[in-house]
N, C-alpha and C positions, 0 to 999 in steps of 0.2 A: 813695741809702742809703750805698752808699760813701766815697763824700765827705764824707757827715757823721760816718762814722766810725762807723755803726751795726754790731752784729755779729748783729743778730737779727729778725727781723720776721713780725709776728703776719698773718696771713692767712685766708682762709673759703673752703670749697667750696662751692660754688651746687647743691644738690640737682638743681634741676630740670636744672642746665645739665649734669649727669654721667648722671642718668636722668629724662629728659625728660617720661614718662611715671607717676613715680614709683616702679617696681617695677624689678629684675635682669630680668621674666618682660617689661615692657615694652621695655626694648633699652639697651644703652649709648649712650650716644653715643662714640666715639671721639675726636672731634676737642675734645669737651670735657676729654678724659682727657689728651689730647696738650697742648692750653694749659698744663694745670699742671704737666704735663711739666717743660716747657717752664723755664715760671718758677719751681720748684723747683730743676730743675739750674742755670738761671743765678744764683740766689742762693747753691748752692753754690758755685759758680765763683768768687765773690766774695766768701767768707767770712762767709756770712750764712746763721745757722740758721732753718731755716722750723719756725714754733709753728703750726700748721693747725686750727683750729676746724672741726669737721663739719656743724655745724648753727648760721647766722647768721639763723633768722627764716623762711628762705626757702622754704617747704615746697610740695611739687611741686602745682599747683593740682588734677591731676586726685585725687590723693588726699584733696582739701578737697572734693571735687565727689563721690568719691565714698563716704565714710563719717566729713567733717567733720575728719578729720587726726588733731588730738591733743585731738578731744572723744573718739575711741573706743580700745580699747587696742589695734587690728588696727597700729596706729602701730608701736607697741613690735616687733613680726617687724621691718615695712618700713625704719624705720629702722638695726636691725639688719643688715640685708643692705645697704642704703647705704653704711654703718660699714664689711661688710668687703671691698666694692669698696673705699673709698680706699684699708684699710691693704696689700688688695692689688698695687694701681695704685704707690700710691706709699711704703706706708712702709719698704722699704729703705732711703730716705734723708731720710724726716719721722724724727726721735726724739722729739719732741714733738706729742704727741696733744690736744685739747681736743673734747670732745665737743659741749657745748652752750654758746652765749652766753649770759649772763644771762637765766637761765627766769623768773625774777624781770618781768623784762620785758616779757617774750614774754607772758605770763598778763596784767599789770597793763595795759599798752599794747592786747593783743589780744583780751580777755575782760573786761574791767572794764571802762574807759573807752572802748572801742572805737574809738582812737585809731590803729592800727595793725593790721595786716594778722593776723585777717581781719573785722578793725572787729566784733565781738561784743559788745554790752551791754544790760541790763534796757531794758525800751524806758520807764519810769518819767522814767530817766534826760534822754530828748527830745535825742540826739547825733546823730540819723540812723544807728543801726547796722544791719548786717545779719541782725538776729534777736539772742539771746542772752540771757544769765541770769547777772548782775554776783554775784549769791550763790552759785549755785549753781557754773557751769561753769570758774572760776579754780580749785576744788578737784579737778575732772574731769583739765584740764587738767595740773593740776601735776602729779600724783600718773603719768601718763602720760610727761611728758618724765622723771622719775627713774627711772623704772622705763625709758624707751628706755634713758637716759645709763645705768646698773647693767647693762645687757643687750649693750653696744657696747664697754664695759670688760673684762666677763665674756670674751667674743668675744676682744679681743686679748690679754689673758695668757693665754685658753688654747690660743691656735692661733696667736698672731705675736711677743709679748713675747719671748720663748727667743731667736729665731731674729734676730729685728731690736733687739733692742736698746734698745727706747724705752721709754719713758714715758707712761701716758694721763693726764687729768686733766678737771678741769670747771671753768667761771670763770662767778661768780658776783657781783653786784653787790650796794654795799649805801651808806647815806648812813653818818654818825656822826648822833647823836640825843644831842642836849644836853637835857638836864629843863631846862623853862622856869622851875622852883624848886627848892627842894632840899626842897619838901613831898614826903612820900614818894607820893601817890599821882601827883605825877607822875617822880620816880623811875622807878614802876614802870611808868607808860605809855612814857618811855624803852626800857626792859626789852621790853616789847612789839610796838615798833616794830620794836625789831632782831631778835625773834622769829619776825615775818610778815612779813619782810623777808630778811634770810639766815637767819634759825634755818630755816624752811620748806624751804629747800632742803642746808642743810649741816647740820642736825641727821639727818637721813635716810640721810645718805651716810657720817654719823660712827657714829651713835648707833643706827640704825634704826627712826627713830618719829621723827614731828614733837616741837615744841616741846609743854609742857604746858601753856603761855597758849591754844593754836593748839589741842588738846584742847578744852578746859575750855570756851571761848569758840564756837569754829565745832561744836563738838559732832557730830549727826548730820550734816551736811552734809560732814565731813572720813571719807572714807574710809579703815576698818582697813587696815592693809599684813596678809595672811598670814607665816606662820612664812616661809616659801620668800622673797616677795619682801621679807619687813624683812633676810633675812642676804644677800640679793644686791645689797642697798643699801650695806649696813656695811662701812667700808673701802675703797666703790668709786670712789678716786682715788689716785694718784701722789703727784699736788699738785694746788695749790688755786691756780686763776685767782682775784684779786680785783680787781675793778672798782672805784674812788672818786674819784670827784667835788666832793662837796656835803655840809653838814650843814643839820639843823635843829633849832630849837627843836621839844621835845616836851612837851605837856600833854596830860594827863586828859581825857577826854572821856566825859560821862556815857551810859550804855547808854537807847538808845531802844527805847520799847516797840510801835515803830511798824514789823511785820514787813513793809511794804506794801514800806518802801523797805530791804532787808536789802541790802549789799552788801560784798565782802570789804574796802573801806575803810572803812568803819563798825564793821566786827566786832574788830579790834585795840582799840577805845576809846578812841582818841590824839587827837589835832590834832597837825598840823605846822603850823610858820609858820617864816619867814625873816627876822622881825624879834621883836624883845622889848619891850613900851614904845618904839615907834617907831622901836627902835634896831636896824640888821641884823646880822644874827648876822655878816657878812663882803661886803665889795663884789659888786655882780653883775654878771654876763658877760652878752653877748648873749642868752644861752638864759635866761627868767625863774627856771626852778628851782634854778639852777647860781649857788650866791653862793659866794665864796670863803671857804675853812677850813681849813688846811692841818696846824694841828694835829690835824685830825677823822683823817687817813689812821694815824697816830700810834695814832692811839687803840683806830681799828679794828684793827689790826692786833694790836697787846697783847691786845686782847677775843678775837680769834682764837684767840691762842698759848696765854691761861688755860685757854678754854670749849673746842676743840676740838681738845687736844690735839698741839699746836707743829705743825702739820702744812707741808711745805715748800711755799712762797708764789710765786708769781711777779704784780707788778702788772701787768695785760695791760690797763689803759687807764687813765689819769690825764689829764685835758686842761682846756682853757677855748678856748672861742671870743667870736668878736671878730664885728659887724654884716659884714654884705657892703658895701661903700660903693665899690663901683665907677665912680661916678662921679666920683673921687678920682682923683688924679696916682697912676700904678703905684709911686712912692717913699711917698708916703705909706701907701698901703696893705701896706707893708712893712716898716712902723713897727710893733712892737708890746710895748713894755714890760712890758703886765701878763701875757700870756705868758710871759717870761721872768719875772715874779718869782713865776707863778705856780709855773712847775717848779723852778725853787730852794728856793724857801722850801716844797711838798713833799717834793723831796727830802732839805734838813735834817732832818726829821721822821722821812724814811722814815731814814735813816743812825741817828736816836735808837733807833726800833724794832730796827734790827738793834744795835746798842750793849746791846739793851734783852735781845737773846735771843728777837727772832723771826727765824724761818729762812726771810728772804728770799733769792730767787736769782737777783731779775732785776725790769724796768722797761719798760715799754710804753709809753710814749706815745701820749695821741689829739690828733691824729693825726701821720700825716710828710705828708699832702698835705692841701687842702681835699676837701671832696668833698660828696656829696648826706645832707644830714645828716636824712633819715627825715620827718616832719612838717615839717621846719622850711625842709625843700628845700635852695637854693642860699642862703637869706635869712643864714644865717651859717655863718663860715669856722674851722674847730676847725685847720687843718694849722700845721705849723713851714715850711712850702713854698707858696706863693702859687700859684693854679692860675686861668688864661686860662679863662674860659670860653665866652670866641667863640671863641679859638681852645686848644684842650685840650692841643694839643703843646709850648707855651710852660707853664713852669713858672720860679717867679722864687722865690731862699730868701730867708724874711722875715729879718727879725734876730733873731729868735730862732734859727733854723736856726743861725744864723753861731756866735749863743751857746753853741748845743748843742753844736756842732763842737768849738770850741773846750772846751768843758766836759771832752766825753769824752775830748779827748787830753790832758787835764790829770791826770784821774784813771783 
């Protein structure tokens, strides 16, 4: 990181790996506390601000085993007291707080398609999941992690902000969503994408109330917030982590009267596709969902600054990955162009947005190494750093790395 001239780097605390157990009542672990120690001070040491994410996914298993984690709201304490082990542990010298990664995710990937840990979906569906309800329990869930993230925030300006100095916040992902016409009803399935998509999660944290499509549409199955927890929502960030990637074409999708297969992909009314008339909306990366659109980050981000009020930005992941082809000369596999023109030609956009009057303050990159990319495993490599993985100690920088380097000491 130094050598590329980084001055900042985003990182996660492992739930289970700080309390093992999942409760303060179950034990600390120490040596877990001492790791981040560890790699906290020597990123200071080095001029490098730690951004620390509390919550990547990782939820401690005995709490899944014993009351299902964040299908119930006993969550909300547990994570809570999680929250103020780190900012105790460590945030004298964290000033940037992120409470949860893209809940977005976490719901869609772990309750809907049951793709992801803890693989939950309709059994309709035929995915092999572990139980679940693709209609129902995405609303269970969500309404669960806002109400932790509003309760972990609450927590540090009232007992650590003063004292330490920092900042808390929440990152949240979202595509750009292009109308696949300029008919308005698909306009308006646009509109609804980006509703059940970031509105679901940063209308609640701005506004205190989901979206009104996310009313109107999921009805009874969308859980009231009380007086108490809509104003413990409202306001409860610093800044806004944004995530962006990818766009798609969006069209209308006619409402079916077929309640057997309800699911919260169905209930927005859209289609996504990644092509239009045979045409792709942008090249694609190794990962199928991820086509390139770099005007899309542009876009999002103005939609931001209108709808929710210019709130201060930081991008905490922008990337593209490339196949794994190891069977390749280590030169070759160090070759990677579209890499590089993918974070240029983002960053021109993102530089328009700030030109433009949104209040970005910073740039993430996914990633600075390869690493185990979730479903997709080792099969492809997202880093600016080529990573050995017979042998893990050998790290080799692609030329993008080199690009980077040079980029940041230019500007």
């Amino acid at each position: 990181m130094k050598e590329m001239g980084l001055d900042a780097y985003r990182l996660s605390i492992s739930w289970p790996r700080i309390l093992p157990k999942g409760t303060v009542e179950g034990g600390i672990n120490r040596a877990g506390i001492a790791y981040y120690n560890h790699l906290i001070d020597d990123l200071l040491a080095h001029g490098i601000k730690p951004f620390v994410t509390i919550f990547h996914w990782d939820l401690p298993q005995a709490l899944e085993d014993e009351y299902g984690g964040f299908l119930s709201s006993k969550i909300v304490g547990h994570f809570r007291d999680f929250a103020n082990v780190c900012f105790k542990e460590f945030g004298d010298r964290v000033k940037h707080w992120i409470t949860l990664n893209e809940p977005w995710t976490f719901c869609d990937g772990g309750y809907v398609y049951g793709a992801m840990a803890p693989g939950r979906c309709s059994a309709w569906q035929q995915r092999n999941c572990n139980g679940g309800d693709s209609a129902m329990e995405p609303y269970i869930v969500g309404p669960n992690l806002l109400l932790a993230h509003a309760a972990a925030v609450k927590l540090y300006r009232d007992k650590y902000k003063a004292s330490q100095k920092g900042v808390i916040g929440i990152t949240l992902v979202s595509h750009w969503f292009v109308p696949y016409s300029d008919a308005k009803h698909n306009l308006n399935a646009a509109q609804r994408a980006l509703d059940f998509t970031l509105g679901w999660y940063l209308d609640p944290i701005t506004y205190g109330d989901y979206p009104h499509s996310m009313r109107s549409l999921i009805r009874n199955r969308l859980p009231n917030f009380t007086e108490e927890q809509s104003l413990s929502l409202k306001g409860s960030y610093d800044f806004l982590g944004l995530n962006y990637y990818t766009a798609f074409y969006t069209a209308y999708a006619p409402y079916s009267v077929n309640t057997q297969n309800m699911s919260y992909v169905t209930d927005a009314l859209t289609n996504l596709m990644s092509d239009r008339n045979g045409i792709p909306i942008g090249p694609v990366a190794a990962s199928s969902w991820l086509s390139v659109y770099p005007s899309g980050i542009r876009s999002l981000l103005l939609y931001v600054k209108n709808k929710y009020k210019n709130p201060v930005i930081y991008i905490t992941e922008n990337g593209i990955d490339e196949f794994n082809n190891s069977t390749l000369p280590l030169e070759q596999q160090l070759v990677d162009p579209m890499r590089i023109d993918y974070h240029y030609r983002h960053l021109r956009y993102l530089l328009k947005a700030i030109k433009d009057g949104v209040n970005v303050k910073g740039y993430f990159a996914w990633s600075l190494l390869d690493n185990f990319e979730w479903a997709s495993g080792y099969t492809v490599r997202f880093g600016f750093n080529y990573v050995d993985y017979k042998n893990r100690s050998k790290r080799h920088p692609k030329h993008s790395s080199i690009w980077f380097k040079s980029f940041l000491s230019k500007h």
